[in-house]
C-alpha positions in Angstrom: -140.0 11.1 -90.8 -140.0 13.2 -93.6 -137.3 13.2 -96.8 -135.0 16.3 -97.1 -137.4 17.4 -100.0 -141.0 16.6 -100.2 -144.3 17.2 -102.0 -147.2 18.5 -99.8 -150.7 18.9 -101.9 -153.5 21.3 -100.2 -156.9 22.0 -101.6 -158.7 24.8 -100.7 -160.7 27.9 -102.3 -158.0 28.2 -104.4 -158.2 24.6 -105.8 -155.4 22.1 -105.4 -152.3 23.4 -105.1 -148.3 21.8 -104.8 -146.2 22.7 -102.0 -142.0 21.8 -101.8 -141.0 21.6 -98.0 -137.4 21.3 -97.7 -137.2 20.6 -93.4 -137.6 23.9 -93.0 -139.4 26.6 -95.3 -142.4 25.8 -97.0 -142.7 27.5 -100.9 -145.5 27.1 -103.7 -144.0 24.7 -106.1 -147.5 24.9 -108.9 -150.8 25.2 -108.7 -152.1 22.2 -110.3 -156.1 23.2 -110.7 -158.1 26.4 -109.5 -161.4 25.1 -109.7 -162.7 25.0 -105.8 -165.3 22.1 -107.1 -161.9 19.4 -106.6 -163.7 16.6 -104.8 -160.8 14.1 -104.9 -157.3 13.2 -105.2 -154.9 10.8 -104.7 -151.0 9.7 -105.1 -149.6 6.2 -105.8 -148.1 4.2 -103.3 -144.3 4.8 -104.6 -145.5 8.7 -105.4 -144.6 8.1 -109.1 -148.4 9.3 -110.3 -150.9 11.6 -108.8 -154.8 11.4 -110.0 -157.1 14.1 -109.1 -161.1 15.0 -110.3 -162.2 18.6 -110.4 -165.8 17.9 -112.1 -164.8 18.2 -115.3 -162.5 15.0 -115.8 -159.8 12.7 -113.8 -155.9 13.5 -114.4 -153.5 10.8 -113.9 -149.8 13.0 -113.4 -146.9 12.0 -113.5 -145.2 12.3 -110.4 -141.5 14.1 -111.0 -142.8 16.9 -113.3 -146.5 17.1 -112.8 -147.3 16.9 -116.7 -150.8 15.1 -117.3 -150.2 11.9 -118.5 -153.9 11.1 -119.3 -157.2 12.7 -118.8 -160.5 10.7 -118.5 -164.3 12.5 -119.3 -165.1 11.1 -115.5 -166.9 14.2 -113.5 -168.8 12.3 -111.0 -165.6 10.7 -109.5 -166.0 10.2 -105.8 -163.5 8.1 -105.2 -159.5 7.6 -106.9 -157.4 4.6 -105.7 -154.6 3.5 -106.9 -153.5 -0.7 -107.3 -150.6 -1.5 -104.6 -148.1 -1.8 -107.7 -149.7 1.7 -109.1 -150.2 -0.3 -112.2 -154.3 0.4 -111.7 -156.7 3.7 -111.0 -159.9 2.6 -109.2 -162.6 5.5 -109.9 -165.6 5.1 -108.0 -169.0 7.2 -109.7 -172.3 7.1 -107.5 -175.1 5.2 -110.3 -177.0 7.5 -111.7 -180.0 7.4 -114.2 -181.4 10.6 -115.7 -184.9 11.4 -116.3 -185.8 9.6 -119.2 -183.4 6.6 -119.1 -183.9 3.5 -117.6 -181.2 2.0 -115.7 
């Protein structure tokens, strides 16, 4: 079951975008990145926040107005999670060295 209003998120070619469905029209509520290089994203359990990577850094959003409440230098982000209370941001990076560094 779905709420009168709610949030859909896409990501595509045209990088992630915001979608309001009201039950029965569909309308682009902001495009939130349009880099296609998004790799991840993900909401909190009570949809208060929204985190996504597009290769550049993380953004934790808040979830009512969409404003970037922090960004984080992370570009190799694989994975987002949030805790069950949303108090927490799990970001997973694949371990790396680069040529020239020992690890």
């Amino acid at each position: 079951l779905m709420a009168e209003n709610s949030l859909l998120l896409s990501q595509g070619t045209e990088g992630i975008t915001i979608w309001d469905f009201n039950g029965s029209s569909l309308t682009c509520s902001v495009q939130l990145s349009t880099s296609r290089e998004c790799r991840v994203f993900a909401w909190s359990c009570h949809g208060n926040q929204l985190s996504y990577c597009d290769r550049q850094s993380v953004y934790i959003l808040n979830g009512s107005d969409l404003s970037i409440n922090y960004q984080l230098p992370h570009p190799l982000t694989r994975l987002l999670q949030f805790s069950p209370l949303g108090t927490y941001l799990i970001l997973w990076e694949p371990y790396a060295v680069r040529p020239g560094e020992t690890g």
